[in-house]
One Martini backbone bead per residue (centre of mass of N, CA, C, O) as a GRO file, in nm:
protein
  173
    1UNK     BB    1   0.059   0.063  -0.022
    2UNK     BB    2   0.295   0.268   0.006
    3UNK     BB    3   0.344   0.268  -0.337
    4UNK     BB    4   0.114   0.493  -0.395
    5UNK     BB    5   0.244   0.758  -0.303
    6UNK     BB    6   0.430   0.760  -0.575
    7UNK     BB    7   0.201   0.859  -0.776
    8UNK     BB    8   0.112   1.136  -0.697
    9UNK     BB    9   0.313   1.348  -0.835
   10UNK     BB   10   0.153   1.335  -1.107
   11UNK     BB   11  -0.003   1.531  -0.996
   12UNK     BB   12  -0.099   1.796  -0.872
   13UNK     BB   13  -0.154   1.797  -0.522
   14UNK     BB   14  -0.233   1.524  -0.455
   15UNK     BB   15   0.037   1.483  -0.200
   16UNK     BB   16  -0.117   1.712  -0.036
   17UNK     BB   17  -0.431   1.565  -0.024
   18UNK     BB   18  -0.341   1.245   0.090
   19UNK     BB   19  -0.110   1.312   0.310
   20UNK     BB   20  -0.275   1.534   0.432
   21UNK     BB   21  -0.555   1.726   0.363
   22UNK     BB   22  -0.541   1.934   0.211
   23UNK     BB   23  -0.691   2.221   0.059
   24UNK     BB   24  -0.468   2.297  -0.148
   25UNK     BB   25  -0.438   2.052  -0.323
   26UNK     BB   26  -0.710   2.082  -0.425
   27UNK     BB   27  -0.639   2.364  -0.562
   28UNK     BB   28  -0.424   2.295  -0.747
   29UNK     BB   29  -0.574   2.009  -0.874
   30UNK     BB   30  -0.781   2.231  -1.023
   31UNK     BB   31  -0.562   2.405  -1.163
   32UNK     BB   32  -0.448   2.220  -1.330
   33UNK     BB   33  -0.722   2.152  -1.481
   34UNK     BB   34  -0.775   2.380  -1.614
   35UNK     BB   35  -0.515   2.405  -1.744
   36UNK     BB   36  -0.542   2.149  -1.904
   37UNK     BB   37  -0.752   2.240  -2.043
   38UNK     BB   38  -0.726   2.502  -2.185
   39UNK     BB   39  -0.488   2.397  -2.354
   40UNK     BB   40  -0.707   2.159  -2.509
   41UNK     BB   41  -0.851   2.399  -2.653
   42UNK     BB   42  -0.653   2.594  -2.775
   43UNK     BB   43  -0.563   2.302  -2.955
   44UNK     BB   44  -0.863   2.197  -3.078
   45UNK     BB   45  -1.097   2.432  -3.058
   46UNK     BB   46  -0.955   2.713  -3.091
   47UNK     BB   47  -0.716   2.726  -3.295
   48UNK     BB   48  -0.851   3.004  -3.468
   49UNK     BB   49  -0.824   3.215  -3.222
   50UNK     BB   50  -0.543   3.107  -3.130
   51UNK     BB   51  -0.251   3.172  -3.118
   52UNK     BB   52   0.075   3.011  -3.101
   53UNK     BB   53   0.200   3.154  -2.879
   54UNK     BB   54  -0.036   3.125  -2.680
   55UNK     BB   55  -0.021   2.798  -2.660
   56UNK     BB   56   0.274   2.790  -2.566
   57UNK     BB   57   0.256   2.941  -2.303
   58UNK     BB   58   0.030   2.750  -2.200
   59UNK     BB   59   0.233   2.506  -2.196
   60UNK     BB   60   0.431   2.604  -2.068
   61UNK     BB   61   0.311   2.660  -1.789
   62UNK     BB   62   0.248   2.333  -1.779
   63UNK     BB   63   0.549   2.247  -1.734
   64UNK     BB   64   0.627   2.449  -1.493
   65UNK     BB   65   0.409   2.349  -1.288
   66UNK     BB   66   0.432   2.034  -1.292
   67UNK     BB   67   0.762   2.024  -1.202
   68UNK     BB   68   0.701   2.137  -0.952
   69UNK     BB   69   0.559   1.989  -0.836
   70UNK     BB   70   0.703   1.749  -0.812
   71UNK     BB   71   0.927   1.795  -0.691
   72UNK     BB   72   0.787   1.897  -0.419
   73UNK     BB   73   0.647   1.611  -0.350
   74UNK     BB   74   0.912   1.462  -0.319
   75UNK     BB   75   0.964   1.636  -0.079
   76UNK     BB   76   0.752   1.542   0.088
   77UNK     BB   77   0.781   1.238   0.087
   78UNK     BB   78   1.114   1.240   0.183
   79UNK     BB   79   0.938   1.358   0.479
   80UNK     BB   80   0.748   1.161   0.534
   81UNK     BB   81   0.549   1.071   0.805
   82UNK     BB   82   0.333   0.822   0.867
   83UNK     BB   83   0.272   0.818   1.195
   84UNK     BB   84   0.230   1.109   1.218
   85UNK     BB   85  -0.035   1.102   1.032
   86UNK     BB   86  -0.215   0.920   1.177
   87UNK     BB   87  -0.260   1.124   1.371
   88UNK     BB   88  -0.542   1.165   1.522
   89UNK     BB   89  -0.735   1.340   1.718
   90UNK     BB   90  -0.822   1.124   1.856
   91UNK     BB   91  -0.591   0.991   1.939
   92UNK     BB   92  -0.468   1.247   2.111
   93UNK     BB   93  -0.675   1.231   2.303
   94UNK     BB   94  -0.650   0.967   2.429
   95UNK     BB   95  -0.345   1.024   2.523
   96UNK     BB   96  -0.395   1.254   2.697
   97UNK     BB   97  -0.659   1.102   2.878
   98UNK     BB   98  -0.400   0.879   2.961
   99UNK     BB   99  -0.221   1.108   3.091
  100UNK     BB  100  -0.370   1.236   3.300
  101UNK     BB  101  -0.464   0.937   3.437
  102UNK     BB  102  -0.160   0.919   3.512
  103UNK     BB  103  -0.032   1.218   3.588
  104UNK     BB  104   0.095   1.351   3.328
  105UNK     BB  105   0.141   1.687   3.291
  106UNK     BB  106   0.342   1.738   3.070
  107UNK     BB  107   0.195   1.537   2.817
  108UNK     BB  108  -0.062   1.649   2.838
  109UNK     BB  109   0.009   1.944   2.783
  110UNK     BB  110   0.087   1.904   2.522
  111UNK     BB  111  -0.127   1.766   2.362
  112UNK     BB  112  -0.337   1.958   2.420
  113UNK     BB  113  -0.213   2.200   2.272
  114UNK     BB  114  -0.211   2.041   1.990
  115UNK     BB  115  -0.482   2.018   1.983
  116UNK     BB  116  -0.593   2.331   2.011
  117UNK     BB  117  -0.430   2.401   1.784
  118UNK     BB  118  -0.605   2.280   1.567
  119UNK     BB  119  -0.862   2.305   1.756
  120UNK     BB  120  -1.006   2.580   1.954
  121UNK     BB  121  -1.327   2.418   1.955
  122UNK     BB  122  -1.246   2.198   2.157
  123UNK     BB  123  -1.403   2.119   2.440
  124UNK     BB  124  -1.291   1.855   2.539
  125UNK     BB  125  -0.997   1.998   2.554
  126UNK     BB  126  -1.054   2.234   2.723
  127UNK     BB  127  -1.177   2.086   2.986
  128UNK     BB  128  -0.905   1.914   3.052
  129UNK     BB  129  -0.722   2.197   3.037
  130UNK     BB  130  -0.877   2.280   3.332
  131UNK     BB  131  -0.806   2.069   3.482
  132UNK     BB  132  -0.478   2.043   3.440
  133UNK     BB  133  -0.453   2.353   3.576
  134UNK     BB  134  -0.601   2.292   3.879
  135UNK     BB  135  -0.396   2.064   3.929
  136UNK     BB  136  -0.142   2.298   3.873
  137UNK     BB  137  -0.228   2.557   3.998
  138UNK     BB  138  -0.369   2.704   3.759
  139UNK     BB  139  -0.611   2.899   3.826
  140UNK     BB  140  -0.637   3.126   3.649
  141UNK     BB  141  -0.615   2.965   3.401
  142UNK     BB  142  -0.838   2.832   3.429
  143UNK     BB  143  -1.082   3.054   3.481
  144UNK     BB  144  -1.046   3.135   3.156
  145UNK     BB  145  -1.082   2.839   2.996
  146UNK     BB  146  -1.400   2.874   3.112
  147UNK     BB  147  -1.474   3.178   2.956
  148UNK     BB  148  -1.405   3.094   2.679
  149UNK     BB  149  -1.586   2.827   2.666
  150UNK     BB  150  -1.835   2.978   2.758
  151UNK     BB  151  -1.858   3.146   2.453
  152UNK     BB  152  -1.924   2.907   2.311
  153UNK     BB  153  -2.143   2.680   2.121
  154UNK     BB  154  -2.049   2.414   2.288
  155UNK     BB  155  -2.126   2.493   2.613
  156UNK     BB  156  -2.425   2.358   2.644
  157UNK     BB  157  -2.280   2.052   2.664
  158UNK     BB  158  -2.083   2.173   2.940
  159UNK     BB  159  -2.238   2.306   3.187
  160UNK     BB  160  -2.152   2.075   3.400
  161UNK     BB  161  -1.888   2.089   3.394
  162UNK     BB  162  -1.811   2.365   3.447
  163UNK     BB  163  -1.974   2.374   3.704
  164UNK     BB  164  -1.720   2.198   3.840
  165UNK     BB  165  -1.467   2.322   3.796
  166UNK     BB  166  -1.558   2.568   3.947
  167UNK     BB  167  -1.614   2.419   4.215
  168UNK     BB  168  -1.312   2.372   4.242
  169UNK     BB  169  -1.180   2.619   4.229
  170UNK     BB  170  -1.308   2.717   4.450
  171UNK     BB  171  -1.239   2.525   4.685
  172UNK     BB  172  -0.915   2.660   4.649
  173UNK     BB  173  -0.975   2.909   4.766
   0.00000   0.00000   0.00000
């Protein structure tokens, strides 16, 4: 399976796509194809339309953007960690809330970071966020983690644990 993703480079974007899930790619690989319907209308359809010069110039534009997708995809695929990339939030949600629940806060608040850094609107990582700086005496920053997460439209699912925080924070102090 892993040898299928060395043939995305030939279409330009594919491996951006693919491999990462970027919507840039998925953008490229439609600019590849408009342009390369152009070239191919320029030159069959529109025949007697357009100058020889500039069929010339949108074919050059087209081995030229080509070429470099080329390069650049390879140049993704021999940094591609398929490892790294396997982790999805859930994944990390998983790992963060084993390391949380096994009292590791230096580990859980890495993973918690990116899970955040990700998506600013997770909740459910928002949450455990709360909790693990709680645990780890910074109330003044638990307290604040509370006030944003309570701004957000997804916090009407969580107002009873938000409200067990408050009250776990308020006990600290």
């Amino acid at each position: 399976m892993r040898w299928k993703r060395w043939f995305t480079p030939l279409w330009p974007g594919f491996t951006q796509l693919w491999c990462s899930g970027a919507w840039s790619g998925l953008m490229v690989a439609c600019g590849f194809a408009w342009l390369l319907s152009l070239a191919l209308t320029f030159t069959f359809v529109w025949a007697d339309w357009v100058e020889p010069a500039q069929r010339l110039e949108v074919w050059l534009l087209l081995i030229v953007a080509w070429m470099a997708s080329i390069a650049l995809s390879f140049r993704q695929l021999l940094g591609f960690d398929s490892g790294q990339a396997a982790k999805t939030v859930e994944d990390l949600f998983r790992e963060a809330q084993c390391e949380y629940l096994h009292g590791n806060w230096i580990k859980a608040e890495h993973l918690l970071t990116r899970l955040i850094g990700r998506n600013k609107n997770d909740a459910n990582a928002q949450i455990m966020w709360a909790g693990l700086l709680r645990r780890t005496g910074r109330v003044a920053e638990a307290y604040e983690c509370l006030r944003q997460l309570e701004r957000r439209d997804a916090s009407h699912t969580w107002h009873g644990e938000i409200q067990r925080e408050r009250q776990l924070l308020d006990d600290l102090r």
